[in-house]
VOBA-1610 file (N, C-alpha, C; in pm, whole numbers, padded with zeros to 5 digits, always signed):
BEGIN
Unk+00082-00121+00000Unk+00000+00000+00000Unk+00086+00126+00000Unk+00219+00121+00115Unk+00271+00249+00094Unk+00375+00290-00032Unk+00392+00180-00123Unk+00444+00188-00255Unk+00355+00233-00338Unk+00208+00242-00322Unk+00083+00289-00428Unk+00114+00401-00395Unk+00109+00440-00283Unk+00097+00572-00218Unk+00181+00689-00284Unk+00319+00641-00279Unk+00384+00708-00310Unk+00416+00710-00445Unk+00397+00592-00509Unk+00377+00614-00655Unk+00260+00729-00716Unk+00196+00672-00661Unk+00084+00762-00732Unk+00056+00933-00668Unk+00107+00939-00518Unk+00154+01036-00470Unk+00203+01131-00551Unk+00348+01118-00615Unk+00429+01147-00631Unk+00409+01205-00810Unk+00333+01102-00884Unk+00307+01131-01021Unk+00158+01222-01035Unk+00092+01255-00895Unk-00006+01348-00932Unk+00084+01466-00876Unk+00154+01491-00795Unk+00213+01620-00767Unk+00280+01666-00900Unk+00356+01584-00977Unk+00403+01593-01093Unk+00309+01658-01209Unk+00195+01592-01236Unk+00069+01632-01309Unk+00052+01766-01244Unk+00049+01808-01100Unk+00007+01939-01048Unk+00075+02056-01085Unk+00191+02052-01141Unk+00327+02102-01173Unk+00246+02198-01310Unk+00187+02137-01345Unk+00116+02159-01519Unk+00026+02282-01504Unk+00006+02341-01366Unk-00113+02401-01358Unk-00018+02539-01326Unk+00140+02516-01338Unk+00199+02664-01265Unk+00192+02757-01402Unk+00179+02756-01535Unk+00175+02797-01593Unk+00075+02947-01579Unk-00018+02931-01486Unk-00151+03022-01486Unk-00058+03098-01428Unk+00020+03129-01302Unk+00099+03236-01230Unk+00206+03309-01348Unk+00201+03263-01445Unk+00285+03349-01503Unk+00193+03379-01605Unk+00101+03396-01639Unk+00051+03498-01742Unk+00091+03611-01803Unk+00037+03713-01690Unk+00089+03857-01704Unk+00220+03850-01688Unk+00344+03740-01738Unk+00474+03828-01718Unk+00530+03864-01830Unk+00598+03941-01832Unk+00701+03943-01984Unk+00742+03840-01972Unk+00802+03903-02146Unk+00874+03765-02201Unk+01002+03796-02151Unk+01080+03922-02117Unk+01168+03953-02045Unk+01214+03899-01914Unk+01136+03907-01858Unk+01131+03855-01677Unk+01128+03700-01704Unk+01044+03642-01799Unk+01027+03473-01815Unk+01168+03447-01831Unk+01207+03508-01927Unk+01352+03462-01994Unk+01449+03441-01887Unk+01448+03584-01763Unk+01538+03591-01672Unk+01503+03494-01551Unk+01366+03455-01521Unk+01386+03341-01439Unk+01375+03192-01489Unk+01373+03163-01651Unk+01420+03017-01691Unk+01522+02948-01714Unk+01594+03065-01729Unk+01727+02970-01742Unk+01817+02947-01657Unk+01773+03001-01524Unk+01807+02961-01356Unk+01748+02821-01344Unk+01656+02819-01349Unk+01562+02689-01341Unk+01644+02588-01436Unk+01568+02636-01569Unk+01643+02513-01682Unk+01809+02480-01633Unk+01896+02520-01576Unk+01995+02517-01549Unk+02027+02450-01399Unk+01914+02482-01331Unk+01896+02355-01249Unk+01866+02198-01252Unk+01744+02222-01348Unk+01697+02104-01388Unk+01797+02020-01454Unk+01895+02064-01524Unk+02002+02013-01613Unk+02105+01948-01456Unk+02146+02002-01384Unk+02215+01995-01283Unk+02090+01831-01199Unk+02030+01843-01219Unk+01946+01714-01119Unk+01924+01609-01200Unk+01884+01640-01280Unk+01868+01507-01401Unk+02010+01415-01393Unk+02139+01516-01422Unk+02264+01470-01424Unk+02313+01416-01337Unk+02277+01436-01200Unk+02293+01444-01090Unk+02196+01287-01028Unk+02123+01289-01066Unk+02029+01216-01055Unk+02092+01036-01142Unk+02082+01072-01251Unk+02152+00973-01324Unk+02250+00910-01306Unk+02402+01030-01228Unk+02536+00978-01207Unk+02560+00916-01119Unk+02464+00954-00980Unk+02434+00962-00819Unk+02339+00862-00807Unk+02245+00854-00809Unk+02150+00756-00767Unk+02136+00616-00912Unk+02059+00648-00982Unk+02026+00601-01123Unk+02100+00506-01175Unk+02268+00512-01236Unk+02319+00424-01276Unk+02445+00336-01144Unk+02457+00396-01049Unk+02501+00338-00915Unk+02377+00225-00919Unk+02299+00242-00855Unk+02178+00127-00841Unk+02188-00010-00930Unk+02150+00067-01072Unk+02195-00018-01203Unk+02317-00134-01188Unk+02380-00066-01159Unk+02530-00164-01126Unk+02551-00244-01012Unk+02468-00211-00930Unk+02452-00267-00779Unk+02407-00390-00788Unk+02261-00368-00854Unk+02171-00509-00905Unk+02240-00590-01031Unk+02276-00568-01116Unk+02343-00641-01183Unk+02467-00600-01263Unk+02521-00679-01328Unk+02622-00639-01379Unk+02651-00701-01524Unk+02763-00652-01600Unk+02727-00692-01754Unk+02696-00604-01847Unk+02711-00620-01979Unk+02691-00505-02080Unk+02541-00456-02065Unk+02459-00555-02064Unk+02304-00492-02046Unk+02264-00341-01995Unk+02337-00333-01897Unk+02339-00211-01792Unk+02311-00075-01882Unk+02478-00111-01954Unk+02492+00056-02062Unk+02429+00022-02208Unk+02413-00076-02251Unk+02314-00090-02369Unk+02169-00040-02353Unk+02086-00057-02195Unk+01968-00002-02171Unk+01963+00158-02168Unk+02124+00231-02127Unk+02143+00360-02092Unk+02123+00396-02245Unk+02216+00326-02334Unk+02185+00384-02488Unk+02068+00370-02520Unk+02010+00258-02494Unk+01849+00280-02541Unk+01758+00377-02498Unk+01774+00398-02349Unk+01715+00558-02353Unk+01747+00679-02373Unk+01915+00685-02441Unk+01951+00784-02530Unk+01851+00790-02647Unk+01889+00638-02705Unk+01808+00664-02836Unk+01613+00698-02846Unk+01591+00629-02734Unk+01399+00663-02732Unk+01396+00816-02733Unk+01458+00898-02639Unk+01430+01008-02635Unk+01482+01092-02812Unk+01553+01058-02878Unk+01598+01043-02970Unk+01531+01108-03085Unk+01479+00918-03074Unk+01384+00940-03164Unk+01239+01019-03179Unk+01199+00967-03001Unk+01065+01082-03014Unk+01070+01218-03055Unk+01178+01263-03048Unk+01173+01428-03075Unk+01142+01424-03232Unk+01241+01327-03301Unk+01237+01325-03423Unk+01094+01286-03509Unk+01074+01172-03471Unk+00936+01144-03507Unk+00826+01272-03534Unk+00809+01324-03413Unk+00694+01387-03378Unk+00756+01534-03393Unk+00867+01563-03390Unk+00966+01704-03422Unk+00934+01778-03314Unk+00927+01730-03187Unk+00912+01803-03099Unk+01047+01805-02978Unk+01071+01926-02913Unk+01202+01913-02789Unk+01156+02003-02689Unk+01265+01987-02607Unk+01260+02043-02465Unk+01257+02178-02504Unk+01126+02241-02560Unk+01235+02418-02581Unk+01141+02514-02445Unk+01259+02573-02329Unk+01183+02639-02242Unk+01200+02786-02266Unk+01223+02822-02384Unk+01276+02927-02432Unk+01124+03038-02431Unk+01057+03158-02370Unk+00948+03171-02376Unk+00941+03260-02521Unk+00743+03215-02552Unk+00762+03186-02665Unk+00737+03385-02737Unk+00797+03431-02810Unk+00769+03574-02837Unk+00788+03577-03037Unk+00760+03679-03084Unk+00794+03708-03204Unk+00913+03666-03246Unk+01052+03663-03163Unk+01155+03629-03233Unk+01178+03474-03198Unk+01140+03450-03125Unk+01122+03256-03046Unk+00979+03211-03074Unk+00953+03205-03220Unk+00766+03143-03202Unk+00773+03009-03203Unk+00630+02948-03147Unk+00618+02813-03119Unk+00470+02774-03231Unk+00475+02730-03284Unk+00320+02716-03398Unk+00255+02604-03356Unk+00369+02481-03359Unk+00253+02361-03316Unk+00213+02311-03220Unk+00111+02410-03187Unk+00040+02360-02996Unk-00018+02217-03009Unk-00081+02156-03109Unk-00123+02019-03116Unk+00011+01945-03078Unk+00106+01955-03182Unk+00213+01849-03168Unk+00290+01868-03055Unk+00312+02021-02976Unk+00384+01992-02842Unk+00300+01912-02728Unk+00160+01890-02769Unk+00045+01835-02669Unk+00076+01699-02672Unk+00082+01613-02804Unk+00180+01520-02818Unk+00238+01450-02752Unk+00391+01545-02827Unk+00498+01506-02738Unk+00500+01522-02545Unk+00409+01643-02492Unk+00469+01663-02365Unk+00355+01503-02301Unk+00254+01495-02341Unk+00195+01361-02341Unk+00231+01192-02341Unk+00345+01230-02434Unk+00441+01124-02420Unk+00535+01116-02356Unk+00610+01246-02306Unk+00688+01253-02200Unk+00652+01252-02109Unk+00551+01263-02027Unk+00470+01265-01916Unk+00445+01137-01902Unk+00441+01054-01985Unk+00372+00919-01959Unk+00509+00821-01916Unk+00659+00869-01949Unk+00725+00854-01991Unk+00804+00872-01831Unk+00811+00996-01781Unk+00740+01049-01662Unk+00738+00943-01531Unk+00593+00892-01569Unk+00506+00823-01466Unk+00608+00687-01461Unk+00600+00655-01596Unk+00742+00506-01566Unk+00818+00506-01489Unk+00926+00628-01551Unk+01037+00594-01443Unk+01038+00637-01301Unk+00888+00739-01265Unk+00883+00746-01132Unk+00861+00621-01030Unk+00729+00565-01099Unk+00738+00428-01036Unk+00793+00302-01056Unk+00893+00313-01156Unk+00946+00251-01182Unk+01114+00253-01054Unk+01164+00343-01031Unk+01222+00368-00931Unk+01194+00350-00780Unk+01070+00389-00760Unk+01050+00354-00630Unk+01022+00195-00616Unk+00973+00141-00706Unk+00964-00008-00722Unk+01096-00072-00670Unk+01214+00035-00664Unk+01357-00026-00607Unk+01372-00006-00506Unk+01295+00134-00457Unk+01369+00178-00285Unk+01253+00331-00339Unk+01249+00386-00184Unk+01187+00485-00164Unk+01315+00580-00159Unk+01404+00601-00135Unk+01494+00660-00141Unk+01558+00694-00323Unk+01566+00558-00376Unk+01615+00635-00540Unk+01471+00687-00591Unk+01342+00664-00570Unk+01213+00700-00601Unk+01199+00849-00617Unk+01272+00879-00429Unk+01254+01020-00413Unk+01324+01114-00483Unk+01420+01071-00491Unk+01569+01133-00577Unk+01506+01173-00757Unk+01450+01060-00829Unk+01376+01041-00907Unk+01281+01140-00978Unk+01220+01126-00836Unk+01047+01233-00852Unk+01085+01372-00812Unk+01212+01465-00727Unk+01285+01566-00754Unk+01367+01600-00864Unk+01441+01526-00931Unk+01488+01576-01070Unk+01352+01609-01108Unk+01254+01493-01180Unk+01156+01530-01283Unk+01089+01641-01233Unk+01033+01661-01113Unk+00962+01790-01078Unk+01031+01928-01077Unk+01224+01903-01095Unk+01304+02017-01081Unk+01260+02111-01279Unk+01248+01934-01328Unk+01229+01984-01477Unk+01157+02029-01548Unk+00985+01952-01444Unk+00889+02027-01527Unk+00845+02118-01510Unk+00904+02221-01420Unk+00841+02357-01376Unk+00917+02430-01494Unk+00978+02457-01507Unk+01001+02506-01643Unk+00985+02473-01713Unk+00981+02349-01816Unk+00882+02254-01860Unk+00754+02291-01904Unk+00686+02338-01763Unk+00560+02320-01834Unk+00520+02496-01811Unk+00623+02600-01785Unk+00556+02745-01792Unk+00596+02749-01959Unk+00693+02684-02012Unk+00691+02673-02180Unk+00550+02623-02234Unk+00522+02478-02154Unk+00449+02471-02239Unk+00320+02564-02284Unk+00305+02590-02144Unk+00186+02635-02152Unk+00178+02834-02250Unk+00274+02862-02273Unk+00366+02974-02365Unk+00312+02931-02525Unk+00356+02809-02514Unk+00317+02766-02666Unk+00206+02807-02691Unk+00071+02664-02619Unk-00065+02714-02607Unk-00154+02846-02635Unk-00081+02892-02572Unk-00192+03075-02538Unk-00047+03103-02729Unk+00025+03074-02787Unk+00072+03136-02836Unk+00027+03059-02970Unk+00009+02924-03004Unk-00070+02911-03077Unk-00222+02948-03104Unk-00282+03007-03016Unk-00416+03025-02999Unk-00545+02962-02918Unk-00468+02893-02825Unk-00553+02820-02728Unk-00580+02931-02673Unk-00744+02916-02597Unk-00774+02987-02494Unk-00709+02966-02342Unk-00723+03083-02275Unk-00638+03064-02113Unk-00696+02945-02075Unk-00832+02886-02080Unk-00910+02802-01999Unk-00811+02691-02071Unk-00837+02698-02231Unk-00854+02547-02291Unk-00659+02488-02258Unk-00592+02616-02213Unk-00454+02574-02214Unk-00407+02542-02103Unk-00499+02552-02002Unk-00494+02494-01857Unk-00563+02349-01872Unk-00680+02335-01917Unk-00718+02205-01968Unk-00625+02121-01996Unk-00605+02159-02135Unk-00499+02067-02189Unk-00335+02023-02141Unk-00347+02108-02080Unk-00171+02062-02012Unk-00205+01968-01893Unk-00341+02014-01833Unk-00356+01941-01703Unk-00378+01753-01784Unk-00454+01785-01886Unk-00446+01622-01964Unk-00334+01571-01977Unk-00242+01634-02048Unk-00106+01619-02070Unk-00044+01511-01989Unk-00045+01614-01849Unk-00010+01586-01744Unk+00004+01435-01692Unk-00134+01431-01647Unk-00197+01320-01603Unk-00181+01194-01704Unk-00131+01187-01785Unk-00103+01070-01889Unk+00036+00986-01795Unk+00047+01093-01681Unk+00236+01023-01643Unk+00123+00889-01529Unk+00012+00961-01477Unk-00027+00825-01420Unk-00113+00735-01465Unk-00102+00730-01587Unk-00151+00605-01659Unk+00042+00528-01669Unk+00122+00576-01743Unk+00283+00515-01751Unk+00302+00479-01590Unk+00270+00573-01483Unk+00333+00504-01341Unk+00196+00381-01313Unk+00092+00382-01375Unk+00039+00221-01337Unk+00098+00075-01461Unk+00152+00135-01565Unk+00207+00031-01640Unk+00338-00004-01621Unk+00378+00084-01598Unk+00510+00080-01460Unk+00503-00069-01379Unk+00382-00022-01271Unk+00337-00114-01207Unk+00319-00236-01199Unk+00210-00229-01282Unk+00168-00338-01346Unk+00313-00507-01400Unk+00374-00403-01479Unk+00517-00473-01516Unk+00579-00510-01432Unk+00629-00387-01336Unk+00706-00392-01266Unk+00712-00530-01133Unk+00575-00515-01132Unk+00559-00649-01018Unk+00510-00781-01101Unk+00529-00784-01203Unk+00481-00911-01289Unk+00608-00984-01340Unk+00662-00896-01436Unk+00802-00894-01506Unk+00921-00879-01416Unk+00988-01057-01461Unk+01108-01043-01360Unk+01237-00961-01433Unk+01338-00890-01372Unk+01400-00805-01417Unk+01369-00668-01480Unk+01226-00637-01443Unk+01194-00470-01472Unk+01278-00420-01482Unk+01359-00401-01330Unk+01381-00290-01261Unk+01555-00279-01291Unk+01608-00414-01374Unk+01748-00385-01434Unk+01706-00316-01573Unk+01612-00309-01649Unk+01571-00241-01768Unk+01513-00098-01725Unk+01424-00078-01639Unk+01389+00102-01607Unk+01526+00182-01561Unk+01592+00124-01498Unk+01652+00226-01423Unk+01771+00285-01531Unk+01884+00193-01582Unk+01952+00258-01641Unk+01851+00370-01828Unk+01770+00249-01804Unk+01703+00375-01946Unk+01683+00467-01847Unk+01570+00476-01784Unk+01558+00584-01697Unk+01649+00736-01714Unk+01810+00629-01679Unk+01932+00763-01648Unk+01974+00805-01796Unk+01913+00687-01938Unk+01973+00711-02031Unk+01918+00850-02115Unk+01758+00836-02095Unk+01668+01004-02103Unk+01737+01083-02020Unk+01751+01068-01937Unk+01751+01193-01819Unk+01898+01283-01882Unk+02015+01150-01929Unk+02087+01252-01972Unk+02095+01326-02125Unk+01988+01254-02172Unk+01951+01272-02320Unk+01912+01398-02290Unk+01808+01442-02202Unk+01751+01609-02164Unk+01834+01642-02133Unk+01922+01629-02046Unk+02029+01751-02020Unk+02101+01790-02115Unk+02162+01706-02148Unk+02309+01704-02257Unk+02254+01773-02364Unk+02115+01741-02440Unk+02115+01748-02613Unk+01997+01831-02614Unk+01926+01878-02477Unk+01836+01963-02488Unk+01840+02098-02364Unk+01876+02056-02288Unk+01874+02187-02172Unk+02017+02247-02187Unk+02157+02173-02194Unk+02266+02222-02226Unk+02241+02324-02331Unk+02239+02296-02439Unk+02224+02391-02559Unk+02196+02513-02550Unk+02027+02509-02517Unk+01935+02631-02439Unk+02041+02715-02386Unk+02148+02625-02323Unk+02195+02759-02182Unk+02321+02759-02271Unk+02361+02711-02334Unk+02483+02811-02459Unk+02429+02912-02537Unk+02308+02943-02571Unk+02260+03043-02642Unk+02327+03184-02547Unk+02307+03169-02453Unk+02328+03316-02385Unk+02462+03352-02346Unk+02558+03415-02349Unk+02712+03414-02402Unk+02796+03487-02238Unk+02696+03623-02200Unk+02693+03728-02124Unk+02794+03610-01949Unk+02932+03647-01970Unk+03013+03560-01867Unk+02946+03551-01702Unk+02837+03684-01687Unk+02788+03661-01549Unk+02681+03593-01554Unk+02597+03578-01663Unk+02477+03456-01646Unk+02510+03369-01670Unk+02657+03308-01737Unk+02701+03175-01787Unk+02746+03131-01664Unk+02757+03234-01581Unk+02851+03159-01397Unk+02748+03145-01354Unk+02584+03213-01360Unk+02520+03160-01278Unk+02478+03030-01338Unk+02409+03072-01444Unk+02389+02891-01510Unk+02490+02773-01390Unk+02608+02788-01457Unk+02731+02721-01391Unk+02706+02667-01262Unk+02668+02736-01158Unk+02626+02792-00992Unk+02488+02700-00982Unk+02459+02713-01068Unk+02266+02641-01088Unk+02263+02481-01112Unk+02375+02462-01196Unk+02428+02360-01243Unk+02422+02279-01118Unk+02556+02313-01064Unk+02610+02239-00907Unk+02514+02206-00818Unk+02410+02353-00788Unk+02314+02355-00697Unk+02251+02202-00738Unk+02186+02215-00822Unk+02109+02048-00904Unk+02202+01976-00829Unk+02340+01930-00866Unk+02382+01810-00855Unk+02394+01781-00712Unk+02405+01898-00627Unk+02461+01903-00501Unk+02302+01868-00414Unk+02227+01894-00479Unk+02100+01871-00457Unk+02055+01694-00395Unk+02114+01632-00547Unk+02134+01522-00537Unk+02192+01471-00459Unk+02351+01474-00472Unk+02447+01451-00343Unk+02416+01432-00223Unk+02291+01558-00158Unk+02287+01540-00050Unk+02156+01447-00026Unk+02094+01431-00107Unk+01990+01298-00116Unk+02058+01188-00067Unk+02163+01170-00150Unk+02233+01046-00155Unk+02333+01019-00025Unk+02363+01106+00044Unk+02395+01112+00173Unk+02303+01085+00279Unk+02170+01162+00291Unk+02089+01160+00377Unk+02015+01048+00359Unk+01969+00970+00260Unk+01950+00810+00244Unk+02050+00703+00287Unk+02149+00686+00290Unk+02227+00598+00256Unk+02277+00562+00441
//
């Protein structure tokens, strides 16, 4: 029971994440810009952090053998490909005349599939320990708050209404706990889940940092926001670190 709990706990707070978009309405695109790439630069810092620290340690703990980093490439490559497929990415860039976003259907999509995507490896982690779970469900929630004040940028910028773009993200959302019950489902059926979630798991996580949030934060050149980036970075990992201390 207290593994439902926190599974499903944990992937509706995630879904709740979808709804911060409404507090930033009225802001510029100025002020957005200046508090996302603190964030995105965190999020990059926990994911990484998350992956190096908890994620593929675990992986190696439970078994050992090429499998391990062949599953890490495979969730290099899923994340990969979904972008490609569907031509959609991590962009938290807010969205204005010189940064436009057109396809609000197809980012509904993709953030749909990442969300579901989401719910896996949340409960898919705690399925190992409540401790890498937690570690887990803080990266992803470090990510989708910026995450989802983009998405919801797109929306109102393709032409959704305020209502229908709170709607729809909150759907979005909630697709991660349909993935954290198939998670489930697997997870306690299927022997060896939990040597296949975890290193994919770390193999996305660094697929977002590396090939999608890194980038983002090279656009901006200016040596005192590149130190904070930098500073934001650590914070994430150190974030982790001390997870991994205070568990262990």
């Amino acid at each position: 029971m207290s593994l439902y709990l926190y599974v499903f706990g944990g992937v509706l707070a995630v879904s709740l994440v979808s709804l911060i978009g409404v507090f930033f309405l009225s802001a510029s695109a100025a002020w957005l810009k200046r508090i996302i790439f603190p964030l995105v630069s965190f999020s990059a810092g926990a994911l990484i952090g998350d992956s190096f620290l908890h994620l593929l340690p675990e992986a190696v703990e439970a078994s050992e053998g090429l499998g391990i980093w062949l599953w890490t490439i495979a969730g290099l490559a899923v994340f990969f490909i979904l972008e490609k497929a569907i031509h959609w990415r991590h962009c938290h860039i807010p969205t204005s005349r010189e940064h436009p976003h057109h396809l609000g259907a197809m980012n509904l999509v993709g953030d749909s599939l990442h969300n579901f995507f989401d719910g896996m490896v949340i409960a898919g982690s705690f399925l190992i320990s409540p401790a890498l779970g937690l570690a887990t469900l803080i990266a992803v929630i470090a990510h989708e708050v910026p995450q989802e004040i983009g998405d919801f940028g797109i929306l109102m910028y393709a032409g959704y209404s305020r209502r229908k773009a709170i709607w729809y993200n909150l759907l979005t959302a909630l697709t991660a706990v349909i993935g954290a019950a198939v998670a489930l489902i697997f997870g306690t059926r299927l022997e060896g889940f939990s040597e296949f979630i975890v290193p994919f798991t770390a193999g996305g996580f660094i697929y977002i940092a590396v090939a999608d949030l890194i980038p983002e934060m090279k656009k901006e050149t200016a040596l005192s926001k590149s130190t904070g980036q930098l500073l934001f970075i650590i914070l994430g990992v150190a974030l982790m670190l001390l997870l991994k201390f205070l568990f262990e």
